[in-house]
PAKE-921595 format. One line per field, with one value per atom (N, C-alpha, C, CB): atom name; x, z, y. Coordinates in steps of 0.05 Angstrom, whole numbers. Each point is the difference from the previous one (the first is absolute). Glycine has a CB too. Example, Ala and Ser with C-alpha at 12.3 -4.5 7.8 and 13.67 -1.06 7.14 Angstrom:
2
a = c(N|CA|C|CB|N|CA|C|CB)
X = c(264|-18|18|-38|31|16|-15|24)
Z = c(156|0|0|25|-39|1|14|-43)
Y = c(-114|24|24|-23|44|24|22|-13)
***
This chain:
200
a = c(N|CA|C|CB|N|CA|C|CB|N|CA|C|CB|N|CA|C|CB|N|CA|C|CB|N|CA|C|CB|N|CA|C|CB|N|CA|C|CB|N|CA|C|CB|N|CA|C|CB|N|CA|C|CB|N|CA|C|CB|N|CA|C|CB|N|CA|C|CB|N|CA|C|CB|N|CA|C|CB|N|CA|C|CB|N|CA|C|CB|N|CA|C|CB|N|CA|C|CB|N|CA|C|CB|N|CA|C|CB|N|CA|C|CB|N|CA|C|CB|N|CA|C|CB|N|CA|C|CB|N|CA|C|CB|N|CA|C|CB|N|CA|C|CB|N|CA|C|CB|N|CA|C|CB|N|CA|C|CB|N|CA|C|CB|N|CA|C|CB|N|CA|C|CB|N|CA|C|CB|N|CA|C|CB|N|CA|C|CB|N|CA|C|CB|N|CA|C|CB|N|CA|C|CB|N|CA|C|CB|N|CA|C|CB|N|CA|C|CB|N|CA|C|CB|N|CA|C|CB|N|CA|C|CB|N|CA|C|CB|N|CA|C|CB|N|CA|C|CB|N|CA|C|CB|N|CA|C|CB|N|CA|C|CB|N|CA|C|CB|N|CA|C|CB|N|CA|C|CB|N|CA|C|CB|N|CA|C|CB|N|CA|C|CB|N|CA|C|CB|N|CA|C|CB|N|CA|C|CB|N|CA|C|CB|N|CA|C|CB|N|CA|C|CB|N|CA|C|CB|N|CA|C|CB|N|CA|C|CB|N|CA|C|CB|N|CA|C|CB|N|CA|C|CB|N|CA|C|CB|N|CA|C|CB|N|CA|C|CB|N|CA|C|CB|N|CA|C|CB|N|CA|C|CB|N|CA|C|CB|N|CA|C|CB|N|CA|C|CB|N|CA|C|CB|N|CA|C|CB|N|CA|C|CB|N|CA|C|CB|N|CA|C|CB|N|CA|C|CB|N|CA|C|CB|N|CA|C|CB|N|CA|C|CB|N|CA|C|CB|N|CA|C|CB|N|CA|C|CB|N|CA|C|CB|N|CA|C|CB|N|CA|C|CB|N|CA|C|CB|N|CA|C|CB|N|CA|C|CB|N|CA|C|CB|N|CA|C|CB|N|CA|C|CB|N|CA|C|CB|N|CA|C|CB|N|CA|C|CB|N|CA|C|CB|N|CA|C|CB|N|CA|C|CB|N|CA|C|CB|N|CA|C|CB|N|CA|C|CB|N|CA|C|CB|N|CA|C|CB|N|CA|C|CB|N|CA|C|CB|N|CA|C|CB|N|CA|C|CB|N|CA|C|CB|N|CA|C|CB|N|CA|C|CB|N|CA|C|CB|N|CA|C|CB|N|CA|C|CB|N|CA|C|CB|N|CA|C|CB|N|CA|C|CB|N|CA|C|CB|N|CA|C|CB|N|CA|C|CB|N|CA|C|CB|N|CA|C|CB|N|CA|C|CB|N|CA|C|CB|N|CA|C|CB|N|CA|C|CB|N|CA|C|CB|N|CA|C|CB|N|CA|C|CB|N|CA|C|CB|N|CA|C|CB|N|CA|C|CB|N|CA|C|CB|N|CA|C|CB|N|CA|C|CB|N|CA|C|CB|N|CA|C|CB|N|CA|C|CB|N|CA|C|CB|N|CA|C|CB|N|CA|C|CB|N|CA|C|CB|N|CA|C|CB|N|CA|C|CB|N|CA|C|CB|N|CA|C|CB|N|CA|C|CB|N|CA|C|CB|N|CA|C|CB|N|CA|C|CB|N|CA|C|CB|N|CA|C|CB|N|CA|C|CB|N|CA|C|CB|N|CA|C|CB|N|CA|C|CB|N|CA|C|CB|N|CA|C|CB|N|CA|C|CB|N|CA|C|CB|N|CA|C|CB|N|CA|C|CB|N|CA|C|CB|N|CA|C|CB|N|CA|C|CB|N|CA|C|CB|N|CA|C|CB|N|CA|C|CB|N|CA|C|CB|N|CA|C|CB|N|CA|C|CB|N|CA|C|CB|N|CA|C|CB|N|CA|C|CB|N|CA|C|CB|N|CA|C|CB|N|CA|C|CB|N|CA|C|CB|N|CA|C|CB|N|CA|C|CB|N|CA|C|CB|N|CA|C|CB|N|CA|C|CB|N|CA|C|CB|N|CA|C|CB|N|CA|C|CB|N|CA|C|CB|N|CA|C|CB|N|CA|C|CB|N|CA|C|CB|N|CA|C|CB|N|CA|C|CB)
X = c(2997|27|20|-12|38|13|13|1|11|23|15|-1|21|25|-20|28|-44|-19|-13|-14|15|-7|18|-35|60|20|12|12|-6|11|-20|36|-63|-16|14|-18|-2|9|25|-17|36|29|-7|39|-56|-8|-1|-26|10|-2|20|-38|71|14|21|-17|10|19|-8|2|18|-6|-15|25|-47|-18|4|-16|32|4|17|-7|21|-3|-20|34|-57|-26|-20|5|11|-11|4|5|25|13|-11|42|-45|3|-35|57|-69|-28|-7|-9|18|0|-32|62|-67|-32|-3|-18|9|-1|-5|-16|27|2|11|-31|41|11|36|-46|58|30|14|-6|18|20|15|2|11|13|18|-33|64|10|27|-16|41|24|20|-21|41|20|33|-41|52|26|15|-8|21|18|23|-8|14|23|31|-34|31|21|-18|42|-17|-6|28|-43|37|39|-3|27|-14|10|25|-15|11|14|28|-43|40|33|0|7|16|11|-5|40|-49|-1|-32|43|-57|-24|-10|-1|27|9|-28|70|-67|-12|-24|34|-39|-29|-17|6|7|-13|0|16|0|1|-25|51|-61|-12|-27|41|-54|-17|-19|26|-24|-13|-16|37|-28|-8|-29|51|-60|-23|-15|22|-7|-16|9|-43|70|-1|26|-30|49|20|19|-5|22|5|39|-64|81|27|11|-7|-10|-1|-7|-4|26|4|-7|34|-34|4|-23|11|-14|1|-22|58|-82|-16|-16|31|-36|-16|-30|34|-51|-17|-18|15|-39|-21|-27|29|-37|-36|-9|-16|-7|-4|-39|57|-62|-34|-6|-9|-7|-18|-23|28|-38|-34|-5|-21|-2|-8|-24|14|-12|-11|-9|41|-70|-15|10|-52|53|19|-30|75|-92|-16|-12|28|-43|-10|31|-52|46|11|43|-60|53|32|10|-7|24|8|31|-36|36|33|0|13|7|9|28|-31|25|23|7|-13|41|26|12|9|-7|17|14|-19|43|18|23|-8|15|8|28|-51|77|25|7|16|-10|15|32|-55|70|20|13|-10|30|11|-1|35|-26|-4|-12|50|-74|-11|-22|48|-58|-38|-3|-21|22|-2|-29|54|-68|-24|3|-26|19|-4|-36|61|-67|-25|4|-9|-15|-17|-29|31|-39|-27|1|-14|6|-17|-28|14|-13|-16|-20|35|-54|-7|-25|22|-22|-24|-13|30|-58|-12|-7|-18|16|-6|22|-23|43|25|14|18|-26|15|33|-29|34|26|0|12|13|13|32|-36|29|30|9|-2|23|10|9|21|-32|14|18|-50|80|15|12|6|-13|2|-17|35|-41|-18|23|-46|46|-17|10|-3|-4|-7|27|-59|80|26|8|16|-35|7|-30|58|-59|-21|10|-38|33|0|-22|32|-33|-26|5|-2|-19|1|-12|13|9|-10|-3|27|-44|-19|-8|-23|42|-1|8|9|-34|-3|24|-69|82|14|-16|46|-34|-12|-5|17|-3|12|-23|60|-87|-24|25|-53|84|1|4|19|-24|-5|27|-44|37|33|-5|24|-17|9|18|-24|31|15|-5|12|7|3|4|18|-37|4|12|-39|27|10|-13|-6|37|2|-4|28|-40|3|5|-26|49|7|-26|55|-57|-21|-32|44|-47|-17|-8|3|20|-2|26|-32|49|29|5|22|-13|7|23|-28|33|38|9|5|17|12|12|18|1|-3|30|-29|47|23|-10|29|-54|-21|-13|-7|-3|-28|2|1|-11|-2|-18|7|1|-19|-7|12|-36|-4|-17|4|-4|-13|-5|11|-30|-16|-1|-38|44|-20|-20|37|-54|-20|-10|-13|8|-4|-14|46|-48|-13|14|-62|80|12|-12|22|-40|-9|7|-1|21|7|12|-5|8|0|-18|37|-52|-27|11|-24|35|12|-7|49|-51|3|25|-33|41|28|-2|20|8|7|23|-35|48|23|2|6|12|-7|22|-30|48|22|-3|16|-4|-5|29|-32|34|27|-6|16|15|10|9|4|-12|24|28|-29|31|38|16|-10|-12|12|-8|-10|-7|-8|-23|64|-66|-11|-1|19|-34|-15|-11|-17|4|-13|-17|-7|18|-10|-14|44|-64|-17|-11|-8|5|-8|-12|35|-54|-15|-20|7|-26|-17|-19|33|-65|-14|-29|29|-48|-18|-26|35|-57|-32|0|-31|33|-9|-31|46|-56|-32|-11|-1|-16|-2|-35|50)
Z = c(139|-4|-1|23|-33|0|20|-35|45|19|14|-20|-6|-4|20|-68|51|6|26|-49|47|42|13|6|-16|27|-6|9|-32|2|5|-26|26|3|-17|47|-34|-27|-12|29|-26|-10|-32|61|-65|-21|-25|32|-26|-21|-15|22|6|-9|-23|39|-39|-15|-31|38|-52|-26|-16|8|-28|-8|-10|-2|-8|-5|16|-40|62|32|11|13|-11|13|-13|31|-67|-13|8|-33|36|-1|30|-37|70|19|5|7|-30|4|8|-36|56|13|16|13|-28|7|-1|-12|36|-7|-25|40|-54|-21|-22|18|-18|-16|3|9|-44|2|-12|-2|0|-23|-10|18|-45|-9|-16|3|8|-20|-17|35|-57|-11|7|-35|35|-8|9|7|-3|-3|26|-51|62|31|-21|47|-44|-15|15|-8|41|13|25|-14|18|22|13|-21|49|10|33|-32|30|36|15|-17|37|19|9|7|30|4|-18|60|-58|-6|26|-34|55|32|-5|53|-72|-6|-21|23|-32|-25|11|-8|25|5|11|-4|15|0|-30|57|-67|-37|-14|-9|13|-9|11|-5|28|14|-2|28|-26|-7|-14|8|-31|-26|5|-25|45|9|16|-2|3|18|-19|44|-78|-15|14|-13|25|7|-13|43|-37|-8|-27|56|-60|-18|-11|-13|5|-7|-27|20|-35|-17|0|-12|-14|-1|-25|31|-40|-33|-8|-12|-10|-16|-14|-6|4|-27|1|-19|45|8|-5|49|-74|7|19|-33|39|27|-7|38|-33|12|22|-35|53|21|-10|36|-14|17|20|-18|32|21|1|12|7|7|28|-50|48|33|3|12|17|6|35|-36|30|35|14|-10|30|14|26|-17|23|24|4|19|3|-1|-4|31|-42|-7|6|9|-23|-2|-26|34|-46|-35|4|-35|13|-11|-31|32|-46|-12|-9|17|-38|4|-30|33|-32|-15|-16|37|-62|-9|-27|33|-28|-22|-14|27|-47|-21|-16|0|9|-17|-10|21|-50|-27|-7|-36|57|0|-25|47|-65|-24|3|-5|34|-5|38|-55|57|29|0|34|-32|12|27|-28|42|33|-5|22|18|0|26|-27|27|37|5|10|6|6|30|-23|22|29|10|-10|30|4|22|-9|-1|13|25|-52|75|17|12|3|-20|11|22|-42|70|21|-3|50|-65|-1|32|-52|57|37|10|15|-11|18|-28|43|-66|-13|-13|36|-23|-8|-24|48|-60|-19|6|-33|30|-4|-23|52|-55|-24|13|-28|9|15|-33|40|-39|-20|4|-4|-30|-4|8|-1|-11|2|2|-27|56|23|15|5|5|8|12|11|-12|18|19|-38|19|19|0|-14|37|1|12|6|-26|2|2|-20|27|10|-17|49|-64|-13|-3|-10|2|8|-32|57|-56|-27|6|-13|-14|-3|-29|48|-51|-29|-5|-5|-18|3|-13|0|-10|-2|-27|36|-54|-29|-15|16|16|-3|-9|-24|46|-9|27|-49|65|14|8|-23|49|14|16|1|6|18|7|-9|44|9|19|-13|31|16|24|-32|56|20|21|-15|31|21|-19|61|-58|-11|20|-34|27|7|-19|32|-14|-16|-3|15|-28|-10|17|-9|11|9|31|-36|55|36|8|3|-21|12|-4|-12|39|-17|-7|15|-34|-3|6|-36|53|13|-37|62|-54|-21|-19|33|-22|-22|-18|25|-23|-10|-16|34|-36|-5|-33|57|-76|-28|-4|-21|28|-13|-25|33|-43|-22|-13|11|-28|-14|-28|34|-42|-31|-6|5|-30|-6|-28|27|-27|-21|-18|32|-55|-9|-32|33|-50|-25|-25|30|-47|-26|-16|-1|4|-25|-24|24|-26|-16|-14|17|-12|-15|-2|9|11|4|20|-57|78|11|34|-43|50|31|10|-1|22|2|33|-39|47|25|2|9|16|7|36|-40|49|25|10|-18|44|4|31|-39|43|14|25|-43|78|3|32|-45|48|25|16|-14|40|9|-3|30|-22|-3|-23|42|-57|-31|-18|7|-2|-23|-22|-2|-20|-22|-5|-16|17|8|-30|57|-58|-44|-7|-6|-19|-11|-35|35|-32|-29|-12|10|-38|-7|-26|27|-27|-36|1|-8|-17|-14|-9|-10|8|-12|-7|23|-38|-12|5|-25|34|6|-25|22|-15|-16|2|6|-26|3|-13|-8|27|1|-7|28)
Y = c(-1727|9|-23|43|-36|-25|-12|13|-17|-5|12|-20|29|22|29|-21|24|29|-2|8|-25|5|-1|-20|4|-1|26|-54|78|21|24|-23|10|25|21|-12|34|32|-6|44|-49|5|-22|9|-27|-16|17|-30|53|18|21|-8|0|11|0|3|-38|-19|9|-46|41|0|-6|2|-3|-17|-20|26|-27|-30|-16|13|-7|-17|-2|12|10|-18|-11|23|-23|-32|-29|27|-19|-18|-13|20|-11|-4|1|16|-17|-1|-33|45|-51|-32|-3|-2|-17|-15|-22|28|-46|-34|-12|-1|-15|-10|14|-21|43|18|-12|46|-38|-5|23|-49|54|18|-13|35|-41|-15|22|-43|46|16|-22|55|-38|-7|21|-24|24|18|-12|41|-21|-1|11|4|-16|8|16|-50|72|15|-16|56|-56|-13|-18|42|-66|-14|-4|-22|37|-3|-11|55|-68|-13|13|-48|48|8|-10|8|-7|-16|-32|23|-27|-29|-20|21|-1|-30|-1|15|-16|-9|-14|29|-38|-22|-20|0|-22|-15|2|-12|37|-4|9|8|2|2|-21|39|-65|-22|-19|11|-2|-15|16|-21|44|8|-10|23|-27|-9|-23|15|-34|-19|3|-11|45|11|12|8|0|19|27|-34|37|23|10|-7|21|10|-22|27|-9|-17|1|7|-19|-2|22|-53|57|9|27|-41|58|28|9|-1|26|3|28|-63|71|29|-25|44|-15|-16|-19|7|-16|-36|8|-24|5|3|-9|10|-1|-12|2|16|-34|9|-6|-6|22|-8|2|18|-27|2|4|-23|36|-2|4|6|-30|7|-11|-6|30|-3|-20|52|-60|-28|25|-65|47|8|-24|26|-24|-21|5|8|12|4|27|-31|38|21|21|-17|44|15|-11|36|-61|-13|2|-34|32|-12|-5|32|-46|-3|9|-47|52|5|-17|36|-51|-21|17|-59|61|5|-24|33|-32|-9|1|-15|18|12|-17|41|-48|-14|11|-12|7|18|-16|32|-24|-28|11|-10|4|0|-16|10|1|-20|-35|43|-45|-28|-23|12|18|-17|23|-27|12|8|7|-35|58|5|9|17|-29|10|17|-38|63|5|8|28|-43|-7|27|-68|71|12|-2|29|-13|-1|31|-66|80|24|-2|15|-20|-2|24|-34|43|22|5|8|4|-13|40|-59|58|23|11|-14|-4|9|16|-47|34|18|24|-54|47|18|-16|42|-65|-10|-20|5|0|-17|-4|16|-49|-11|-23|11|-11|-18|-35|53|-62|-34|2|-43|34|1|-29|53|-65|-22|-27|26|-50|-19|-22|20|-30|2|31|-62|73|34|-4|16|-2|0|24|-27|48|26|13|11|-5|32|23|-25|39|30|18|-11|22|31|17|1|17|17|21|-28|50|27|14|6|1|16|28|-43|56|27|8|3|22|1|37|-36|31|27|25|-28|48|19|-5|29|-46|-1|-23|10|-23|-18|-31|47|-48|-27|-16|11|-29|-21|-10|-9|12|-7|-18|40|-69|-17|-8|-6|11|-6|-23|42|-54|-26|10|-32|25|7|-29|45|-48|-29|-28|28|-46|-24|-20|18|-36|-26|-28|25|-41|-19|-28|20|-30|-19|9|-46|74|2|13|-31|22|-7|8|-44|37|18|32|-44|62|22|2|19|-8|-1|22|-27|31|19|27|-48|64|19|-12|51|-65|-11|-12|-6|-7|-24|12|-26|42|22|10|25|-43|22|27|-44|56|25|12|7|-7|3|33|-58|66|16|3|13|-10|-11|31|-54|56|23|1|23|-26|-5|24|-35|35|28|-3|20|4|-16|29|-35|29|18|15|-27|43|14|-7|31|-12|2|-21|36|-62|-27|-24|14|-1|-21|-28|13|-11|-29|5|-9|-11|-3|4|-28|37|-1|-13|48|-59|-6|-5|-11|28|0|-16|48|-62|-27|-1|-31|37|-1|-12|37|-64|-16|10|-40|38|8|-5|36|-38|1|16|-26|37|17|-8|13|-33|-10|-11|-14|-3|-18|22|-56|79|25|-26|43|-33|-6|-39|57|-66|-28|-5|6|13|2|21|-51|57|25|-11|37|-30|4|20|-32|33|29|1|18|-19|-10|15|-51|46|10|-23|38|-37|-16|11|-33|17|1|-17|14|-5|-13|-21|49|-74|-22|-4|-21|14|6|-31|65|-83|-17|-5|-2)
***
C-alpha cells in the first residue's frame, strides 16, 4: 500500500479516484503536475516584512495576483523503518519573479503522525490532521507549531492552516483551495487554483 493509504486507513477509499491516484505515494514514486492559481492574496500589511524575507527559506512569498501560472512535484523518500518524507515542491511564474515554496511531509507509520517542515532550511513545523469529506475530497488542517523545529509558538504567533484538495469532473482538473491565518492578523495567505498530472 502506499503511504497516503495507510496513514488514512479505510477513509483512503473514500477519496476521490483520482486523489488516491494522485496520493498513491510510494518510495521512489513522484507526481509531476501544471496549472494555474486563479488567485494569490496576502493578508495584514504588519507582515510586509516577513513576506519580504521569507523567500529567502523557499517559503512564503511578496507577491500577489489572478492567473499565476505553477507547477509543483512530489515524491516520497523512505527515510527508515515504516518512516518517509514527502518533499514538496512548487514553482509560481509571476510576470516578472519566479517564487519557490518548498516543503517536506514527515510521515512516522508507527504512531500514525504527520507533520510539515515548511521551507528549506525547515522554519516551521506543523502537525497535521487528515480528513476525508463526504464529497471523497481531502482536508488538511495545522495543528501545534513549532518555530525552527524546538520552539512552541504561543497562539498570536500561530499560522493556522487548511488545504482543501479535491478533483472537477466535470472539467477534468485537480483543484485546491489553502487559506493560511491567524487568530489576530486574520488571513496570512490564500490560494486557489486548478491543475493537471504531468506525465513524465
Amino acid at each position: 500500500m502506499s503511504v497516503y493509504e495507510q496513514l488514512l486507513g479505510k477513509d483512503f477509499k473514500r477519496l476521490h479516484p483520482l486523489l488516491q491516484h494522485r496520493y498513491h505515494t510510494a518510495p521512489g514514486e513522484a507526481f509531476h503536475a501544471k496549472g494555474v492559481m486563479t488567485t494569490i492574496q496576502h493578508g495584514s500589511p504588519l507582515l510586509t516584512p516577513f513576506y519580504y524575507a521569507a523567500p529567502l527559506m523557499d517559503f512564503l512569498f511578496p507577491e500577489q495576483g489572478t492567473q499565476i501560472p505553477f507547477d509543483m512535484v512530489h515524491t516520497c523518500v523512505e527515510k527508515g523503518e515504516q518512516s518517509f518524507e514527502i518533499d514538496w515542491s512548487r514553482n509560481f511564474y509571476f510576470p516578472k519573479k519566479t517564487r519557490t515554496f518548498d516543503s517536506t511531509t514527515r510521515i512516522d507509520l508507527k504512531t500514525n503522525n504527520a507533520y510539515d517542515l515548511l521551507g528549506k532550511p525547515a522554519m516551521m513545523h506543523s502537525n497535521l490532521l487528515l480528513d476525508v469529506t463526504k464529497e471523497g475530497r481531502l482536508i488538511t488542517r495545522t495543528n501545534a507549531q513549532l518555530l525552527f523545529g524546538h520552539l512552541p509558538l504561543p497562539s498570536f504567533f500561530k499560522g493556522k492552516a487548511i488545504v482543501e484538495d479535491g478533483f472537477d469532473d466535470a472539467r477534468g482538473v485537480y483543484t485546491v483551495h489553502a487559506t493560511v491565518y491567524n487568530d489576530v492578523l486574520g488571513t496570512i495567505m490564500m490560494y486557489a487554483g486548478e491543475f493537471e498530472e504531468v506525465t513524465r
